[in-house]
N, C-alpha and C positions, 0 to 999 in steps of 0.2 A: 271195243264192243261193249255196249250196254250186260249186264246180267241180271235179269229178273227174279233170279233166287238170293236167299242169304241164307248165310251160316251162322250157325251159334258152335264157338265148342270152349268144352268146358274141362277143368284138370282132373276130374273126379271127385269123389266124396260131394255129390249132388245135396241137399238137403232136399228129402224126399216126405218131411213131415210125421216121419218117425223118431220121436225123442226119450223113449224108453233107454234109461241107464245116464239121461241127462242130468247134470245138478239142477234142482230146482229152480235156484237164482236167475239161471238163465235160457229156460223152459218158452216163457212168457213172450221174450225177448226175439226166441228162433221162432217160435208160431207168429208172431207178428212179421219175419222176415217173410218166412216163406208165403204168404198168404199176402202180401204187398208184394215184398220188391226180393222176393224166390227166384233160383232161375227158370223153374219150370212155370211159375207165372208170365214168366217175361217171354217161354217158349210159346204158350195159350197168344200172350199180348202181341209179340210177332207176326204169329200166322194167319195164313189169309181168313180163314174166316171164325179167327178167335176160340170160344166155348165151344162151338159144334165143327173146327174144323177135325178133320181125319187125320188122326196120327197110329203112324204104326212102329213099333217097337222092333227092331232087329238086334237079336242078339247074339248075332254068328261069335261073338268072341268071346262069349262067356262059357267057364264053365259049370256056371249054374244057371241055364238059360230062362228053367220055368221062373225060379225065385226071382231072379233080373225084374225081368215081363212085367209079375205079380207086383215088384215092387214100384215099379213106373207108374202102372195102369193104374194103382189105387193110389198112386201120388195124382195124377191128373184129374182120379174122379172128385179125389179132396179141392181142388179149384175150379170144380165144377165142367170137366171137357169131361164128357161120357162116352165118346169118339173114339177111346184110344186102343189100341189090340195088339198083340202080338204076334208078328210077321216071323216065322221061326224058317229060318234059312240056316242049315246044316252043313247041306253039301252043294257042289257045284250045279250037282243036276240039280236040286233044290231053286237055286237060282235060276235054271231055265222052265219052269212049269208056270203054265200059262196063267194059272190061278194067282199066281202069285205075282206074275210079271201085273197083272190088273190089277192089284190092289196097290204096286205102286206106281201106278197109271194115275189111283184115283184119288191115291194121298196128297194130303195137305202139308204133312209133316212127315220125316221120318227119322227118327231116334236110333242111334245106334250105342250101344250099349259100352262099358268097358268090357276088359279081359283083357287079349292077346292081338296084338294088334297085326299082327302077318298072323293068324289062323282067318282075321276078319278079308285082309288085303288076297292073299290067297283060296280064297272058297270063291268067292265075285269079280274078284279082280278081273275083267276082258269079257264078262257075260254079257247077253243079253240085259242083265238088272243093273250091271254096273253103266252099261252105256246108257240105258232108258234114267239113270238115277243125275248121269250128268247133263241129259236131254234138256227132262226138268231144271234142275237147276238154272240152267245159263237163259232155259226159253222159256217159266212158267215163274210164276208167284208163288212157289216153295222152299219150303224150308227144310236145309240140312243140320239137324241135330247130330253132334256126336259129343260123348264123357269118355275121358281115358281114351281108353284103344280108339273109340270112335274118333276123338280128336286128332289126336296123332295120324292117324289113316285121312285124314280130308286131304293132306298136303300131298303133290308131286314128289317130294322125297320125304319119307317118313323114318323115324326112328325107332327102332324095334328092339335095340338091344345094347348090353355095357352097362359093367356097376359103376356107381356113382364115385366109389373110393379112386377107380385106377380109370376116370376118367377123359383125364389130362396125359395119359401115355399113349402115344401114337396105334393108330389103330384099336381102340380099347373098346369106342363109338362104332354100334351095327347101324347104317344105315338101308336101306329099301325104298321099293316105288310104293309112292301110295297110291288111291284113289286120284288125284288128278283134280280136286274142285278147285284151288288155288296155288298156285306157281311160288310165290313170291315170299314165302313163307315157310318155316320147317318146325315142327311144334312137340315139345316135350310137356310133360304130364305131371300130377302128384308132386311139383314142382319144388315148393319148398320143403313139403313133409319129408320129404325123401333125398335133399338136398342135391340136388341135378344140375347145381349149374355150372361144375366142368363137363358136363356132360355137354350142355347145351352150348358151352363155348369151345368144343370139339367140334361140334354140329356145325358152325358156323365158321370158323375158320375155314374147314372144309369146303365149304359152302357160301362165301361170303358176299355172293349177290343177291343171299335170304335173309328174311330178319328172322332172327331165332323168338321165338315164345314160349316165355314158360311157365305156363299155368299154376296156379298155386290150384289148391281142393275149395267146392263150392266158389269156383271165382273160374269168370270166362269172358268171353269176345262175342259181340253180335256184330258180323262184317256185311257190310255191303257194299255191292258191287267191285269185289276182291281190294276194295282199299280204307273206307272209313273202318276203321274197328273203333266198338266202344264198350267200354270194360262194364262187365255184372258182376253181381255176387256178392259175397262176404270176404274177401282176402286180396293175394296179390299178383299181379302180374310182372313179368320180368320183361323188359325187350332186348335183345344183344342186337348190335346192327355192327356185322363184319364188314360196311363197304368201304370204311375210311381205316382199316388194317392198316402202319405202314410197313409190318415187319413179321414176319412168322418162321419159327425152324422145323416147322410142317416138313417140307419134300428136304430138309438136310439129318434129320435125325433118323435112326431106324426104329423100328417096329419095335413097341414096349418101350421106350423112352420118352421121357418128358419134353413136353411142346412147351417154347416160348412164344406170345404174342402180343407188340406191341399196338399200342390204340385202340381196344376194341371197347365202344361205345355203349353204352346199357343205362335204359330208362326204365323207373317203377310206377306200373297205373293200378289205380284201383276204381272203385263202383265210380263210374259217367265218365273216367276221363275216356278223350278220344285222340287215337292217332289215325294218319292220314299215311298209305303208303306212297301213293305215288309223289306226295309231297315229303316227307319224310319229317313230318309235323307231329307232336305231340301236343294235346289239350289240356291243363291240369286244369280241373275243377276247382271251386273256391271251399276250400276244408269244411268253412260256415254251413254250408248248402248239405255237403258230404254228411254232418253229423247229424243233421235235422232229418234227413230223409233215412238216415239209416237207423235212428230210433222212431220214425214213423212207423 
């Protein structure tokens, strides 16, 4: 089946066009990113109908929702979409109110903020908003934005929880339902700041007919139709692909004990490269190209 929508999601740490506390040296350098080849330019360049399409901001997962908002909404008016509002959805009933159900009827976009990503999966998760939000998706020409928690919550099975140190000890990895936009995929966050990838080679062991992703900050995926993915941003992306495992002491060790796992496959994209899921393709860009465009 064809999908008419796409996803953008991103690790966190958005560059929002606020550089207060930056070194100087390289001030110049981020106003030129954001303002070209930003991810929130790329979310504007996406959407159906660009500068004036409708985006609205949900920040169930935050716990600073107004500041969230504020901060989006005036990154968006800075590239010029005047369009953008904040959708505040608290509570379940929240989710079911008519007002609200129509305004993402009428979106173009919809953004979903970081924070916690089971307070975001649990407030909507079976609502009226969460079905009407995958309607969209699969049958309209919009766009699913999510940072952080948002990210993480787009997948069928989403990661919620487990430090990064005692990631590799059996059971250490919280796993959850997400939202449901895409199958095929299981996505970890703040990726390399936070150093996650026993975490995400937990996830995937586990789960090894997913490819694991792991976001670095300011650096994300524009997917369509749940299989071209093509890398934005400023940093880096991680792929693990558990399907060619030939060995794991997964279901032989107990609980709090360290996993072994033979074969597990992992690819690095950054800004334009593209992977293909159903082909199981990765695209590396030509470095040349990479440098030119990203000092444009």
């Amino acid at each position: 089946m064809s999908i008419k929508g796409k996803l953008i999601i991103v690790g966190g740490g958005i560059n929002t066009g606020h550089f207060e506390g930056v070194d100087n040296s390289i001030i110049n350098q981020q106003k030129d990113f954001f303002f070209q080849n930003g991810i929130l330019k790329k979310v504007i360049d996406e959407s159906k109908n660009g500068k004036n399409s409708k985006i609205e901001i949900v920040t169930t997962a935050s716990q600073i929702p107004l500041e969230a908002a504020k901060i989006y909404k005036t990154a968006f008016e800075m590239l010029g979409a005047v369009n953008a509002n904040h959708l505040f959805i608290e509570t379940r009933r929240d989710a079911l109110d008519s007002d609200k159900l129509k305004r993402l009827t009428e979106a173009d976009v919809v953004l979903f903020t970081g924070g916690d990503q089971l307070r975001l999966t649990s407030t909507i998760g079976g609502t009226i908003f969460h079905q009407t939000l995958l309607n969209k998706y699969y049958h309209e020409e919009f766009l699913y934005v999510g940072t952080s928690a948002g990210a993480a919550a787009a997948t069928s099975n989403m990661i919620y929880g487990g430090s990064s140190s005692n990631a590799l000890l059996k059971g250490s990895v919280e796993i959850n339902s997400g939202l449901g936009l895409i199958d095929s995929i299981i996505v970890d966050t703040h990726f390399i700041h936070r150093g996650r990838i026993g975490r995400l080679f937990q996830a995937v062991v586990g789960n090894p007919m997913k490819i694991g992703i792991g976001l670095g900050e300011d650096t994300g995926l524009v997917i369509l139709n749940n299989n071209k993915m093509t890398a934005i941003g400023s940093g880096n992306i991680i792929l693990v692909d558990g399907r060619e495992i030939m060995d794991t002491s997964l279901t032989q060790v107990s609980i709090g004990q360290p996993i072994s796992i033979s074969h597990l496959i992992s690819h690095v994209m950054t800004r334009n490269d593209v992977f293909y899921l159903d082909e199981n393709k990765i695209v590396i860009q030509d470095s040349q190209y990479k440098q030119q465009n990203f000092e444009a």
